[in-house]
C-alpha positions as CSV (number, residue, x, y, z in Angstrom):
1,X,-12.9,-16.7,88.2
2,X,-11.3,-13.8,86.2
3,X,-7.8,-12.4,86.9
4,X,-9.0,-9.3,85.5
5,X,-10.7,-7.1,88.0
6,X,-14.3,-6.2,87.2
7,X,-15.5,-2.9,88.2
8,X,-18.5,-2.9,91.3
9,X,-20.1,-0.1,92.6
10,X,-20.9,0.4,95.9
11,X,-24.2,1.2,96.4
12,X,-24.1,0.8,100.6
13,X,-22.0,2.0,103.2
14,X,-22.7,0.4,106.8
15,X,-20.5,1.4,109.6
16,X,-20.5,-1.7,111.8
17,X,-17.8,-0.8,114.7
18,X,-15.1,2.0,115.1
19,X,-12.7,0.7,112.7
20,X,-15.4,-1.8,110.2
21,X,-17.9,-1.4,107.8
22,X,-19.9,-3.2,105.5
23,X,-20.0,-2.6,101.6
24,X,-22.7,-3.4,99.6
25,X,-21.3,-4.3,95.8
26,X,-23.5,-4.1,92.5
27,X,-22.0,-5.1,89.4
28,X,-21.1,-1.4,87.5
29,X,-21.3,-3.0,84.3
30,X,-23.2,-6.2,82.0
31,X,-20.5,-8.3,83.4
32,X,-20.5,-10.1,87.1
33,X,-18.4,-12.3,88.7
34,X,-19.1,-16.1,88.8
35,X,-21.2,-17.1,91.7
36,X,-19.9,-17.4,95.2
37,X,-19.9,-19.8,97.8
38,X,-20.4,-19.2,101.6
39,X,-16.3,-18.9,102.5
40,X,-15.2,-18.1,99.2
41,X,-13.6,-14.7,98.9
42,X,-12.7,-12.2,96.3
43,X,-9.9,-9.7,95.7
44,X,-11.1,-6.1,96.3
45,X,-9.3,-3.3,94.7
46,X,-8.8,0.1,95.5
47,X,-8.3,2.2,92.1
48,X,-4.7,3.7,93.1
49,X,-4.0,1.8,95.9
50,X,-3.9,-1.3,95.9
51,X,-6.2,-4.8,96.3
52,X,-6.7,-7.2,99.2
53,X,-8.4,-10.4,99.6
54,X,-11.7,-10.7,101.7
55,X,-14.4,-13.3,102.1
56,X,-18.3,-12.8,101.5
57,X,-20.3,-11.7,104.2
58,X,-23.6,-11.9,102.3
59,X,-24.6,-13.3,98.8
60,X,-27.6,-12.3,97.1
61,X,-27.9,-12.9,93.0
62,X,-25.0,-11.0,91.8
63,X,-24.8,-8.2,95.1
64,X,-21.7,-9.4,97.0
65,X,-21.1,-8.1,100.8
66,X,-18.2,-7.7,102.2
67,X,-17.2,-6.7,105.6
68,X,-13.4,-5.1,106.5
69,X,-11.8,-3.7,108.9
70,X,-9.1,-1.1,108.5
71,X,-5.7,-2.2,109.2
72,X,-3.7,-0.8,106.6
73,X,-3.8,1.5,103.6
74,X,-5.8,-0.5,101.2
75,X,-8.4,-1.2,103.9
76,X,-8.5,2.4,104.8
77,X,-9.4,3.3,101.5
78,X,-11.9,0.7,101.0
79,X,-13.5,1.8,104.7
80,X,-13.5,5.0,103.1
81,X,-15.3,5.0,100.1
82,X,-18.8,6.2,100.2
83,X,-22.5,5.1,98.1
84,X,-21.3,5.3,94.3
85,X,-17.9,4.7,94.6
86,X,-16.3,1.9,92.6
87,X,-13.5,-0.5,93.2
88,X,-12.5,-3.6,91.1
89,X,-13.0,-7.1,92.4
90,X,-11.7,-10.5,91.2
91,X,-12.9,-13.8,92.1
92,X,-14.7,-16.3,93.3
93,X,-11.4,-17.8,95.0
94,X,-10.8,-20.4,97.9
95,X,-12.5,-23.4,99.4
96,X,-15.9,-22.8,101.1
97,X,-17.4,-24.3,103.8
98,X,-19.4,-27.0,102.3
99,X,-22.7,-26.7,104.7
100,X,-23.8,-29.8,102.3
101,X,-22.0,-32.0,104.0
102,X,-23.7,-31.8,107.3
103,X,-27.1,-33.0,106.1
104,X,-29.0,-33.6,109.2
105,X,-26.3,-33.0,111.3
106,X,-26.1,-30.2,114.4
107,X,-24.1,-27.2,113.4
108,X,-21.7,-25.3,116.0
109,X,-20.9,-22.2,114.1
110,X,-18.6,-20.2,116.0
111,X,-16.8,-16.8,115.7
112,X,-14.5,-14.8,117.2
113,X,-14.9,-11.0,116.0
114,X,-14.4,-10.3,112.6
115,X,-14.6,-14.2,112.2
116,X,-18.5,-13.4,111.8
117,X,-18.1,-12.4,108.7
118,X,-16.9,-15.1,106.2
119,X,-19.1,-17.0,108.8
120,X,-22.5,-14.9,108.0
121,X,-23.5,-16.3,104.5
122,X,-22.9,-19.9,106.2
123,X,-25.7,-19.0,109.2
124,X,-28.0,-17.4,106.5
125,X,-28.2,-20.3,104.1
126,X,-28.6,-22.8,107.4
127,X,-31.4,-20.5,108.7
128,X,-33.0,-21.1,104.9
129,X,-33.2,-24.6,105.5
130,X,-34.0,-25.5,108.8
131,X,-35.4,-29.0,108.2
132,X,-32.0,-29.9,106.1
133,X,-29.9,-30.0,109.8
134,X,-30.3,-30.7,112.8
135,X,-30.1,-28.5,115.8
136,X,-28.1,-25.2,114.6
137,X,-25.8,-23.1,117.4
138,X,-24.1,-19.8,116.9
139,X,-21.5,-19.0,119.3
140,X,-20.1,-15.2,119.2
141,X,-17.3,-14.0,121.0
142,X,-15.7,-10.2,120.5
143,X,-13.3,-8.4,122.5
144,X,-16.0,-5.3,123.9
145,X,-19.6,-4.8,123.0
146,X,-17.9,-2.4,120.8
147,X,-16.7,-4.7,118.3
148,X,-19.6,-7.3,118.1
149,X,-20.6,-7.0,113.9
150,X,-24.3,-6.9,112.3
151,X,-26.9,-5.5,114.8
152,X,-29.5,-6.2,114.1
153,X,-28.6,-9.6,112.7
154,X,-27.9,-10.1,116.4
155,X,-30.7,-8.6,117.9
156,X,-32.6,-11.1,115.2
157,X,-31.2,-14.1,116.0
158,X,-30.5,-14.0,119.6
159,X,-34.5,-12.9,120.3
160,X,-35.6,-16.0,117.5
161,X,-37.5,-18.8,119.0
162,X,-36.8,-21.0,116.2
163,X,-33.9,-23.8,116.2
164,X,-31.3,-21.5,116.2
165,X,-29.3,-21.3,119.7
166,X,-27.5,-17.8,119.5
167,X,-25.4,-17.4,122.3
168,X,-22.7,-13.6,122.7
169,X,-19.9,-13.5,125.1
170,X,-17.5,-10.6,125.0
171,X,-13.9,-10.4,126.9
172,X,-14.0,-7.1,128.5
173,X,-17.8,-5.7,129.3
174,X,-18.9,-2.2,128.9
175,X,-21.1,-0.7,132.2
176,X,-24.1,-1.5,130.3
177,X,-23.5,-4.9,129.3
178,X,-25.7,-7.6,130.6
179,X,-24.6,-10.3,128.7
180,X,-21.9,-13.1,129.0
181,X,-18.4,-12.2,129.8
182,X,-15.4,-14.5,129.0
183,X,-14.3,-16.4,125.8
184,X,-16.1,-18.0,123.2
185,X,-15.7,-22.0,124.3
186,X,-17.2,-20.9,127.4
187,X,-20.0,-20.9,125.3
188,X,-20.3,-24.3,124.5
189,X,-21.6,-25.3,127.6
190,X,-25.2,-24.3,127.0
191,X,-24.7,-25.2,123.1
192,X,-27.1,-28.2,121.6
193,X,-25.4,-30.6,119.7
194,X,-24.6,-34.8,120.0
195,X,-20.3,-35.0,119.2
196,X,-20.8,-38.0,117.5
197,X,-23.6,-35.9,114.7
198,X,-21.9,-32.4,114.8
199,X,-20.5,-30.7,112.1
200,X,-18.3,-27.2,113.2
201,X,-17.4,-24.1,111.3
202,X,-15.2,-21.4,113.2
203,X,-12.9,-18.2,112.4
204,X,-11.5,-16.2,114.0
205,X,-7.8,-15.2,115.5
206,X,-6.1,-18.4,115.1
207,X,-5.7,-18.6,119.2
208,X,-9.3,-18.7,119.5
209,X,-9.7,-21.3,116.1
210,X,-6.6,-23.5,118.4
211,X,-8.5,-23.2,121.6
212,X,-12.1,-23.7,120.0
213,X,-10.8,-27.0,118.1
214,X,-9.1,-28.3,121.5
215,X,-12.1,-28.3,123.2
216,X,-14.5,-29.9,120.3
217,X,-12.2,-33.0,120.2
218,X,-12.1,-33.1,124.1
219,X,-15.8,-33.3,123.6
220,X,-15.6,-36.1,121.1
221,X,-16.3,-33.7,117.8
222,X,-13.4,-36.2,115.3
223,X,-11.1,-33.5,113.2
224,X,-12.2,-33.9,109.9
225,X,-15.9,-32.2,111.0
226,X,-14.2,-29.3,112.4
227,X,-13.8,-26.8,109.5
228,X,-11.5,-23.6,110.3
229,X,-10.6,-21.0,107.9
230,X,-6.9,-19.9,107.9
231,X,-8.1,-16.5,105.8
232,X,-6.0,-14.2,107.6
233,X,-2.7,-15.7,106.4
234,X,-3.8,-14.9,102.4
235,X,-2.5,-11.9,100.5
236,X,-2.6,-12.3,97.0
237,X,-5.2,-15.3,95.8
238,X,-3.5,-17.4,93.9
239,X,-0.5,-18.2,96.4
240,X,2.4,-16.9,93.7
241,X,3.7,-14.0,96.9
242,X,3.9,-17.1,99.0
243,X,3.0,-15.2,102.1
244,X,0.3,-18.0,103.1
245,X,2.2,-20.7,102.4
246,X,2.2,-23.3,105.5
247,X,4.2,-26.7,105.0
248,X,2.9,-27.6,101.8
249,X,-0.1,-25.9,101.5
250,X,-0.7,-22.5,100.0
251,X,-3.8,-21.4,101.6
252,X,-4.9,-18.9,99.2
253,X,-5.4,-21.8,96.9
254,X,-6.0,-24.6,98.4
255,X,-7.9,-23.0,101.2
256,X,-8.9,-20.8,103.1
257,X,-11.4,-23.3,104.3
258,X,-9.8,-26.9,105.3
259,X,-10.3,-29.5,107.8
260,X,-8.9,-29.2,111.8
261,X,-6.8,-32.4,111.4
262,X,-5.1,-30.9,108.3
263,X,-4.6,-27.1,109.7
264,X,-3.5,-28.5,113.2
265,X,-0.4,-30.6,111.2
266,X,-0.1,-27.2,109.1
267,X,-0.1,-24.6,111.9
268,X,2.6,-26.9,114.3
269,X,4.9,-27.2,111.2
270,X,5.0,-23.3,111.3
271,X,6.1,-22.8,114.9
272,X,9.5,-25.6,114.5
């Protein structure tokens, strides 16, 4: 981890939805960041602008992804940047979400819109090892078609025969939509997983991450095998703004990444 941003060049622009796209990073110069872990994110600056934090989306040697959305002005300019363009990035920072410790356990992977994202490297490195787990689900819910992220990832892994049980559900169809409508834990129905062997992963807006975790312990998953990340309350990486700061914890460091039973406690101490 460097506090010093390291330049990156970005050598690919996908636009994924309206307002997202995806950025494809190459180190610019002989010197790359230390390696990542599925969760993990990095800060991403924006020469003149300013720097934000956001999580992987893909990992590959020392070509980080990253997917954002444009919310604000240093996202903007990000979104905005085209194939050569540089920007700095610090990093690795944050918890990840430990897939080692569901060894032959079931996976329930589940994300709500740009959730998918931080979620992604997680789903690649399970499809990588499909004899290291046990029966892998991938529940994705968005607000329209519109929004849903990665294309042909979905196309991919909803049309695989393999373990993996891809299932999409959106909240407000288009005409041509064929698909499921209605929110993501309706989804869980036709998942494939025992409670008492399941470990789950979920992002998302933290109503869906609430409502998700609700209904995993009303199906018997315990709290401490529900992982959530709490990424959208970060801002600067190393908790010194104290923007993510909940009770105790500060999430950009000692998140984003942390067990339901402790974010529950967390999250209730922020609504007294």
């Amino acid at each position: 981890m460097t506090g010093i941003p390291l330049p990156y060049r970005v050598t690919r622009v996908r636009g994924e939805t309206a307002d997202t796209v995806t950025l494809t990073l190459t180190p610019a110069g002989q010197t790359a960041l230390a390696p990542f872990a599925p969760g993990q994110f990095a800060m991403v600056y924006a020469f003149g602008v300013g720097e934000i934090p956001v999580s992987v989306s893909r990992i590959n040697g020392h070509e980080l992804v990253h997917t954002i959305r444009s919310v604000g002005a240093v996202s903007a300019a990000l979104c905005g940047l085209g194939p050569g363009a540089q920007v700095g990035l610090r990093g690795p920072f944050g918890t990840g979400w430990e897939l080692d410790g569901a060894t032959g356990q079931d996976l329930l992977i589940i994300a709500g819109g740009i959730g998918l994202a931080p979620l992604r490297p997680l789903v690649l490195d399970a499809l990588a090892a499909p004899h290291a787990y046990g029966r892998p689900n991938l529940l994705i819910g968005a607000r329209t078609p519109d929004d849903l992220l990665y294309a042909d990832d979905l196309r991919a892994w909803t049309a695989a025969r393999g373990p993996l049980h891809c299932a999409v559900t959106v909240d407000r169809p288009a005409p041509a939509w064929s698909g499921h409508v209605g929110v993501v834990t309706t989804l869980l129905n036709g998942a494939r997983f025992e409670p008492e062997n399941t470990t789950a992963y979920i992002c998302g807006p933290e109503v869906m991450i609430r409502a998700t975790a609700r209904d995993l312990l009303h199906r018997g998953l315990p709290s401490h095998r529900i992982r959530v990340s709490l990424e959208r309350n970060m801002r600067c990486a190393t908790g010194h703004c104290g923007h993510c700061q909940l009770g105790s914890v500060l999430v950009c460091r000692d998140g984003p990444v942390i067990d339901w039973g402790r974010a529950a406690s967390l999250l209730s101490v922020r609504e007294l």
